[in-house]
C-alpha positions in Angstrom: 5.0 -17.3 -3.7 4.5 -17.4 -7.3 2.7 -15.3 -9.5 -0.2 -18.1 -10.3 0.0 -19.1 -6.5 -1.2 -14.8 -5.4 -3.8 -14.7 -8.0 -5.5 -18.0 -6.7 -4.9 -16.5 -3.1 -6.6 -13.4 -3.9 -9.6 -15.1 -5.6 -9.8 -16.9 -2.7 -10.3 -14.1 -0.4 -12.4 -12.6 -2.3 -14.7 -15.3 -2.0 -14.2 -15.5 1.6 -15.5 -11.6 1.6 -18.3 -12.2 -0.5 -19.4 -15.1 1.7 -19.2 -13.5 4.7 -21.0 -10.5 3.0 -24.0 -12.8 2.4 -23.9 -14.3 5.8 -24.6 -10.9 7.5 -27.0 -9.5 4.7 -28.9 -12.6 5.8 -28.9 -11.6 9.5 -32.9 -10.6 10.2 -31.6 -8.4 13.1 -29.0 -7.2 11.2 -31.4 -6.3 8.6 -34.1 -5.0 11.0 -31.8 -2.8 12.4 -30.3 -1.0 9.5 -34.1 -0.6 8.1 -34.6 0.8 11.9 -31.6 3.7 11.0 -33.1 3.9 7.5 -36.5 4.6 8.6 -35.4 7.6 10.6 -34.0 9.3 7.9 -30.6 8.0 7.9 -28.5 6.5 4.9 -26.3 3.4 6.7 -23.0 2.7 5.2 -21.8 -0.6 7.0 -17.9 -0.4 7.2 -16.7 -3.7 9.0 -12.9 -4.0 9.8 -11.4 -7.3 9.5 -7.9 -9.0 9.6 -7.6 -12.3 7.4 -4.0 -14.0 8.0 -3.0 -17.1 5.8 -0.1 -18.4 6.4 1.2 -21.9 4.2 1.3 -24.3 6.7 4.5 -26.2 7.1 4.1 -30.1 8.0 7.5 -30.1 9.7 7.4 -27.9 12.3 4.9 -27.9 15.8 2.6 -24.6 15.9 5.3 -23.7 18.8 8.3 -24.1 16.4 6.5 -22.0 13.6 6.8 -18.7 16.4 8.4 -15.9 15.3 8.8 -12.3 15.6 5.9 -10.1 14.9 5.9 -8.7 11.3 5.0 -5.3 10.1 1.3 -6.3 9.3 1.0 -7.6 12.5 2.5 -4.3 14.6 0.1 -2.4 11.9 -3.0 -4.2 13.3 -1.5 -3.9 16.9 -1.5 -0.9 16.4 -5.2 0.1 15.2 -6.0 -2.2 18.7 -4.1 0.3 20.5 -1.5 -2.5 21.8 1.6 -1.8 22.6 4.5 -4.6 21.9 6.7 -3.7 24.8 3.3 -4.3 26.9 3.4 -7.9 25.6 6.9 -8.8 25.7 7.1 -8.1 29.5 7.8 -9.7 32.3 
């Protein structure tokens, strides 16, 4: 991936971030609750964990050709799930 093609990738996540920001600021629950927390005294610092994976897609292959073996991001966010690769791979 060239340079040009990471810098539109990145701006394109960030957008994805910022919309899904706006979707959940836009939650009246969510909103009611936090004001809830608030109202009691409490600061709320919303922290959400996500994993975005884009992958180029390749016209030539099947999604069942494109398998492959898991890479290091994906044993990293394995990982923070608590799931173990062995556990998977068994049969």
């Amino acid at each position: 991936m060239d340079t040009h093609e990471q810098e539109t990738l990145k701006l394109l996540i960030q957008e994805l971030t910022q919309l899904i920001n706006a979707v959940l600021m836009q939650s009246p629950e969510l909103r009611s609750a936090i004001q809830g927390i608030e109202e009691k005294g409490y600061r709320v610092d919303l922290v959400l964990a996500s994993m975005t994976r884009i992958l180029k897609k390749d016209a030539d292959k099947t999604p069942e050709a494109q398998e492959s073996e898991p890479t290091e991001s994906d044993r990293e966010f394995l990982k923070t799930l608590r799931i173990r690769l062995d556990s998977l791979t068994s049969s």
